[in-house]
N, C-alpha and C positions, 0 to 999 in steps of 0.2 A: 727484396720482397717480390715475390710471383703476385704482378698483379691477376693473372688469369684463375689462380687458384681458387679463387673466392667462387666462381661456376662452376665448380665442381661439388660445392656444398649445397650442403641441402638443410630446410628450415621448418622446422615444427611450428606453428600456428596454433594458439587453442585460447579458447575462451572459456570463463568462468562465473558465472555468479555465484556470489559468496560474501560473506561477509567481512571475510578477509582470504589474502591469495595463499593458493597450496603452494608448497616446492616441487618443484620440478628436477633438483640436484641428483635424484637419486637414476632418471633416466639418463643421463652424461650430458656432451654439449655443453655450447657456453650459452649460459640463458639470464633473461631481462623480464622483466613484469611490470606492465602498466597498469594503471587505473584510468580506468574512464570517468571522463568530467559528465556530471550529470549532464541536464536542461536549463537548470536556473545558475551552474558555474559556467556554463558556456557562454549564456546569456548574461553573465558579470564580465566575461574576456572577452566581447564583442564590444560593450559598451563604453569600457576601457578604450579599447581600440578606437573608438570613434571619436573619441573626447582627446586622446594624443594625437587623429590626423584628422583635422577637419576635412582638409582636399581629397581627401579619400574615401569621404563617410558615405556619399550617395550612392558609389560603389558598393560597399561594403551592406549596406543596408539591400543594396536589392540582390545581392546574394545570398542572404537571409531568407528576401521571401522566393526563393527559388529551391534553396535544398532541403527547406523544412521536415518534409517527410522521408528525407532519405537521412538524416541524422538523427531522427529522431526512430527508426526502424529497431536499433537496440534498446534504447528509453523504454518502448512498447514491451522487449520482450521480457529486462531484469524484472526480477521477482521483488515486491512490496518489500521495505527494511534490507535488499543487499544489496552490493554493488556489483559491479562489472570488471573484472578485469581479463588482460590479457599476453600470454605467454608469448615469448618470442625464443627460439633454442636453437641454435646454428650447430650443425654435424662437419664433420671432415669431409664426408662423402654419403655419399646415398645408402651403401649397405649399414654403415652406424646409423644414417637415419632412417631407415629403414625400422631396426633393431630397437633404435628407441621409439620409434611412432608404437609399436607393437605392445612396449612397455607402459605407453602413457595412454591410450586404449585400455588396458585390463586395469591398472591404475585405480582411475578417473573416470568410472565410468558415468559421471553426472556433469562430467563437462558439457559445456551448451555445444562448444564443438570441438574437434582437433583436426587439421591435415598437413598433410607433409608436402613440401611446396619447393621448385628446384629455382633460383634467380634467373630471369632473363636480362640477358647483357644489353639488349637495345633499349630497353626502359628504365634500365637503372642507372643513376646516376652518382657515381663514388660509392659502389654498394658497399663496399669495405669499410666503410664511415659507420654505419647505423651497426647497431643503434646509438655507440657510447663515442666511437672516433672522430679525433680534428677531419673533417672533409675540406679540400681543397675552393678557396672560394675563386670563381673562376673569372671574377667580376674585378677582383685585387689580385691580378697574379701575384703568387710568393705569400698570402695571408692564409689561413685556415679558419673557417667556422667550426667552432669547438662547442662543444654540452654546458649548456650552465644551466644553475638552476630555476631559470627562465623559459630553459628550453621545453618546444610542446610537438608533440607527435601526434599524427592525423593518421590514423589506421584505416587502408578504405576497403572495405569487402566486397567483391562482386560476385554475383550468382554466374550461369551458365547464361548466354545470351550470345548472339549473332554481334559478327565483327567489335568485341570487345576488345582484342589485342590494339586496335586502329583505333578506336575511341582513346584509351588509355595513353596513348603516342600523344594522341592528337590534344589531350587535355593537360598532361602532364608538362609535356614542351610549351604548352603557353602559359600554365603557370612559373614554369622557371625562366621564361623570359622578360616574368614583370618582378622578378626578386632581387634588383639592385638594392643594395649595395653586399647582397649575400644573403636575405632573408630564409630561403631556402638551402638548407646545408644539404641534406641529401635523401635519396629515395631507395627500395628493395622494389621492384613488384615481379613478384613472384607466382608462378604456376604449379599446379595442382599436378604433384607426381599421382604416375597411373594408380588413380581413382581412389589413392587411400585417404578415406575421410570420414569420419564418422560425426553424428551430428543428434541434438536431442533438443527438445525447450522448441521445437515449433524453427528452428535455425534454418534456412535455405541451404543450398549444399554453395560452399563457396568455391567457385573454380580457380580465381586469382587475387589474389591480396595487394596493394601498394602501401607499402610500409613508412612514411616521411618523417622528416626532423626538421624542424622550424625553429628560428630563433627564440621568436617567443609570439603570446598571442596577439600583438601587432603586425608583426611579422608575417604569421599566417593569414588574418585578416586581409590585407593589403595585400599581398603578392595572388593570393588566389582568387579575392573580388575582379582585381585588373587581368586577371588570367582565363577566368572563369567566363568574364561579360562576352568572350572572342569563340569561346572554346564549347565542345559537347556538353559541359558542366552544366554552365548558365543560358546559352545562347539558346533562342526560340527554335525547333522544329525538333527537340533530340530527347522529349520527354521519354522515348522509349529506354535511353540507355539507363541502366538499375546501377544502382552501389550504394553501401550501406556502410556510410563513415562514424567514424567516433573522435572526437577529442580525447587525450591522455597524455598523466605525466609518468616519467618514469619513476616507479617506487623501490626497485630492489637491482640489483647488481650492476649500480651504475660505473666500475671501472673496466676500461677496457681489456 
């Protein structure tokens, strides 16, 4: 296997409200679609979460009242009776997705957004993992964190804003270093190839996306409250950095 291969592809991004999700098969790529957990299912897998770790709920709770209006940024925009979902489509290379971003533009053109986005190697972690593969758990060498049907993915969107890339570092690596015993299987974050992106529904232009896979919603809970308390997420002076997260499960082409 070429581990380096995986940087040279390049990844369609796009979001949907609808009431249930288009296909996306006919632009090529190998593609996944999530649904976004509303307000009140997010607020059922916190609660969860706090009633399996007591020693971690005070945590967990005040990361709650910290990111409320940045998860709640989609919540605001889906339209009354749809839901939200969202495309993920991996290319070989940039000219395929190039070819296909140009496809799913004339397409869709009531997508809330689409952009084409190339991985960066210093943020990602086992990018070859996401969204459906065993990632290597680095905590048990020689084990793998694999997809069950527990597993929950945190899609977090950032707009255009000053020293993002170092935020992102800097919040990412401390959430994977509170995710013993594997909580965190793996992460994409990815940048906005040159400027193709198109956007509607009132959407911010997203410049970088971090794409994760969590074991399940304890998993996420916990590893990112103890991650977050330290980091640009939670931590007092850094209300200026933006991202605009979602909870979601995966609904459609879960094999690898």
């Amino acid at each position: 296997m070429d581990r380096l291969h995986i940087y040279n592809t390049r990844t369609l991004v796009a979001v949907e409200f609808s009431s249930r999700p288009s296909s996306l098969a006919d632009i090529g790529g190998r593609a996944h679609a999530f649904r976004r957990l509303n307000q009140a299912e997010t607020t059922a897998l916190f609660r969860q979460a706090v009633e399996a770790d007591p020693a971690a709920a005070a945590g967990m709770k005040h990361l709650m009242t910290v990111v409320g209006d940045r998860v709640a940024y989609w919540e605001k925009r889906v339209p009354p009776a749809l839901d939200c979902f969202v495309h993920h489509v991996r290319f070989e290379d940039e000219a395929r997705g190039r070819a296909a971003y140009a496809r799913a533009v004339a397409s869709f053109p009531r997508f809330a957004m689409i952009g084409l986005y190339a991985i960066d190697p210093v943020i990602s972690f086992f990018p070859e993992a996401f969204p459906v593969n065993p990632a290597p758990n680095f905590w048990r060498p020689g084990t793998t964190n694999v997809l069950t049907a527990d597993s929950l993915f945190f899609l977090n969107f950032f707009p255009v804003q000053a020293g993002l890339r170092e935020q992102v570092v800097q919040g990412t690596t401390s959430i994977y270093s509170e995710s013993a015993p594997g909580l965190y299987h793996t992460n994409n974050y990815v940048d906005l190839v040159a400027d193709l992106f198109t956007t509607s529904d009132g959407v911010d232009k997203v410049a970088s996306v971090n794409l994760n896979r969590y074991s399940d919603g304890h998993g996420f809970f916990k590893a990112v409250a103890a991650g977050a308390a330290r980091s640009v997420i939670a931590e007092g002076g850094h209300d200026a950095f933006q991202w605009h997260g979602m909870l979601c499960r995966l609904i459609g082409g879960g094999q690898p």
